[in-house]
N, C-alpha and C positions, 0 to 999 in steps of 0.2 A: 384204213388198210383193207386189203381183200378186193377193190375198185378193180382192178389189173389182173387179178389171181391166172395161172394159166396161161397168161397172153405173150407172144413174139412182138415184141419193142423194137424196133429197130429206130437207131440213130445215127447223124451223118457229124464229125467234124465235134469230136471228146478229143484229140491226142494230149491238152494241156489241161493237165492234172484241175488246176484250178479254174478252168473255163467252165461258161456255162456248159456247154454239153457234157462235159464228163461229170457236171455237178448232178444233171439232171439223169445222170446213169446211174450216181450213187444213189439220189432218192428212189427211184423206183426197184434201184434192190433192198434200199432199207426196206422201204415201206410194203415192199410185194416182194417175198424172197419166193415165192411160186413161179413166177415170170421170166421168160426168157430176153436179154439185152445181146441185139448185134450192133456194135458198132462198126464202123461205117467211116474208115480214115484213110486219107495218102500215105500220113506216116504211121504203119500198122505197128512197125516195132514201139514206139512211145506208146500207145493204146495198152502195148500188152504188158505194161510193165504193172499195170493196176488191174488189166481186167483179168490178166492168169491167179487172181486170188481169188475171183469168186466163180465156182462151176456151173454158174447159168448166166456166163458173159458170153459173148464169141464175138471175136474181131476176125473183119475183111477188107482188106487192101483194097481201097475205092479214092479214083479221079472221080469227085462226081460232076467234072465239067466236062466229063467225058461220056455219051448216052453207052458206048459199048460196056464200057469197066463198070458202070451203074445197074444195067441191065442184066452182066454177069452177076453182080452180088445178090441183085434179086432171085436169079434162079439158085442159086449157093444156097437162100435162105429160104428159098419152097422144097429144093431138095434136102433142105434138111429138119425143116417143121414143121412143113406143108404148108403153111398160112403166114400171114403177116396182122400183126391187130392193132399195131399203130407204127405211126411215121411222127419221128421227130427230125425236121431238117435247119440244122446248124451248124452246116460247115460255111464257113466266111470268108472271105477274104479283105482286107482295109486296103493295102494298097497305099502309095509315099503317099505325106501328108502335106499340107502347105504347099498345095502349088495349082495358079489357078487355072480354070478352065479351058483358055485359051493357052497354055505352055503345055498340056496335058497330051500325052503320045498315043496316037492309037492302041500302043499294047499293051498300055495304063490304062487306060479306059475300057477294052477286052477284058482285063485279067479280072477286076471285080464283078463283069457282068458276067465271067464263063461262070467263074464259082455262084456266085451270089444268087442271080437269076435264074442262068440256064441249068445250072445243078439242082437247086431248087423244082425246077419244071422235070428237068428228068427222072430224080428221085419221085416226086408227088406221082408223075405220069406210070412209071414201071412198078412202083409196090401199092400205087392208088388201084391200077387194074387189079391186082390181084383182094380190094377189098370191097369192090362193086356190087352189089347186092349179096354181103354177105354181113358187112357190117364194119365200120373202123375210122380210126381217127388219127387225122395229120393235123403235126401245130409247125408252124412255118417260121422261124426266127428270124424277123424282120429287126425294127430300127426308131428309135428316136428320128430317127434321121431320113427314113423313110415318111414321116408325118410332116416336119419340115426339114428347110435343109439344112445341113455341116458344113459352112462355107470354107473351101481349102480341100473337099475332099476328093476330089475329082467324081469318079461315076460310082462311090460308094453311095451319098446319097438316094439317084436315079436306080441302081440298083437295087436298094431297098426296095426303096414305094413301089417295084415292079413287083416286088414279095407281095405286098399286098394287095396290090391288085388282080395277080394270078390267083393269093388265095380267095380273095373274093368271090372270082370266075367259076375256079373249082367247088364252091361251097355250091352257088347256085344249079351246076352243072351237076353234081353229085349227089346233093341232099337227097333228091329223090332215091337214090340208090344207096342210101344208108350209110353214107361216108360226111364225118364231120370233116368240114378243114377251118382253122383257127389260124390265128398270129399273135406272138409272142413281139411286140415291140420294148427292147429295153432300152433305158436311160443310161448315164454314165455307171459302167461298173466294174468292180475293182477284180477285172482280172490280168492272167497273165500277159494280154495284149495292149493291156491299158495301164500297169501297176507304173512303170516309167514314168509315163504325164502323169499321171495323179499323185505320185510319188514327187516331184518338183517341188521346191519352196514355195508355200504358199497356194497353190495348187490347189489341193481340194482343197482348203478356205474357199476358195473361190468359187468351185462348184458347191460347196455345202450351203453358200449364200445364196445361190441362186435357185437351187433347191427348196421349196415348202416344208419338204419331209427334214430338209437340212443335215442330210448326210449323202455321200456315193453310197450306188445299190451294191449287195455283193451276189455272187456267185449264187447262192440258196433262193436269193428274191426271185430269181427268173427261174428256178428249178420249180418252185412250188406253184408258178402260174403253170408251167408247161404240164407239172402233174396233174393238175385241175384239168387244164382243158383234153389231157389223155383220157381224163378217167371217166366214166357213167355219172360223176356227179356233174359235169359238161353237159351231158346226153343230148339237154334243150339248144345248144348254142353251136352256130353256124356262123361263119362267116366273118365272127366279131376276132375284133383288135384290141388285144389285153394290152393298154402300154403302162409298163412296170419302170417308172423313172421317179418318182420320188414326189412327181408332179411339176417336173421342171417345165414339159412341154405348156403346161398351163403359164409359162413364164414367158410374156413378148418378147425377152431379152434372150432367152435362151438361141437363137437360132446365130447370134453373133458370135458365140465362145465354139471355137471349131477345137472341136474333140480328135483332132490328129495334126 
C-alpha cells in the first residue's frame, strides 16, 4: 500500500461490474484510497453505477476506437488534475465466435481491431504524451491469445499480439523518457464475458484439466498483475509480458480449445 499514493489512474473498458477492469479499479481504491480513478467507458451510465460510491472515481464517456472522443477524455483529465501517472488499457472487444477465417466479414474483423488495437494505440499515444519525461506507467491488456492462437476467433487473436507488439515498441521508444509500458496477457477467466462458456456442462472440467494451476483464473488474478506492474515495485521492468493463465499457454494442447 502507499505504491500509488496521489497518483491520476486512468482506465479504459470497467463497465462490467465483474470484469477485469472494474476489478482492477476496485484494487487500486482498496489498496491506495489517496489516488485518483478515471474510468474510461462507452457505456458511462453502467460505470457509474459503482463508481458514484467512491469520491476519487470519475467516469468519462469514451469510443476509444475513436482518436477524437480518446483525445477529448485526455484533455477532461489534464483539465482537471493536470497530470496522468498511469494508463491501464482494457477496453476489448471479442466479437461472434466460431466462425472461420475465410467466412469472416470485413466489419468483423474491423470491429476487434478498432477497439482492440487502434484504442489501445490512441489511448497509449494521447495520455503516454502527457507522461514523457515526467514519469509513468501503461500496462496494456493483451491475450492468452495474443501469444498463440484462438482458433474460431476471427481477428481477436491478431489483434491481441498487435497489443503486444505496440507495447513492446512503446517500451523501447519511451524508456528513455521515463514511461514503463508492460502487458497484461490473461488466460481463461471467469468473467462476465466468459461466465456463459465456462458455465456449460462440463466446461471448466475441461479447462481446469488443461490447466497446470487446475482451475479458470478470476477477476483479482489479473487485477493484482496490473497493480504490480502500475506500481514502483515494477519501477525495473519494461516491455515485459505478465501472462496470468494458470500456465495453460505452457500446454501444446491449449491453442486447440477456442475460448469463443
Amino acid at each position: 500500500m502507499g505504491e500509488l499514493e496521489g497518483r491520476v489512474i486512468v482506465v479504459t473498458g470497467a463497465s462490467k461490474p465483474d470484469g477485469i477492469g472494474a476489478k482492477a479499479c476496485q484494487l487500486f481504491i482498496e489498496r491506495e484510497p489517496d489516488c485518483q480513478i478515471v474510468v474510461l467507458d462507452i457505456l458511462e451510465d453502467r460505470v457509474q453505477e459503482w463508481a458514484s460510491a467512491h469520491e476519487n472515481v470519475t467516469s468519462i464517456r469514451t469510443d476509444v476506437s475513436n482518436k477524437e472522443s480518446v483525445v477529448s477524455a485526455k484533455n477532461q483529465v489534464i483539465e482537471r488534475f493536470g497530470k496522468v501517472d498511469a494508463l491501464v488499457c482494457g477496453a476489448a472487444y471479442q466479437g461472434p465466435g466460431s466462425l472461420p477465417l475465410e467466412s469472416l466479414s470485413a466489419e468483423s474483423w474491423k470491429a476487434c481491431v478498432d477497439v482492440n488495437l487502434n484504442g489501445t494505440f490512441f489511448c497509449c499515444q494521447a495520455f503516454g504524451r502527457e507522461m514523457l519525461d515526467k514519469g509513468g506507467s501503461i500496462v496494456n491488456i493483451s491475450s492468452m491469445g495474443g501469444l498463440n492462437p484462438i482458433f474460431l476467433s476471427g481477428s481477436y487473436s491478431p489483434s491481441k499480439a498487435g497489443v503486444i507488439m505496440l507495447s513492446k515498441q512503446l517500451a523501447g521508444e519511451w524508456g528513455p523518457r521515463k514511461v514503463r509500458v508492460n502487458v497484461v496477457a490473461p488466460g481463461h477467466t471467469y468473467t462476465d464475458i466468459n461466465r456463459e462458456r465456462i458455465d456449460k456442462p462440463g466446461a471448466r472440467e475441461k479447462r481446469n484439466a488443461m490447466t497446470p494451476l487446475r482451475r479458470v483464473g478470476e477477476p483479482v488474478d489479473q487485477a493484482n498483475a496490473i497493480y504490480f506492474l502500475s506500481s514502483d515495485e515494477a519501477d525495473y521492468i519494461t516491455g515485459a509480458v505478465l501472462v496470468v493463465d494458470g500456465g495453460m499457454t505452457v500446454n501444446t494442447l491449449a491453442p486447440l480449445m477456442s475460448a469463443f
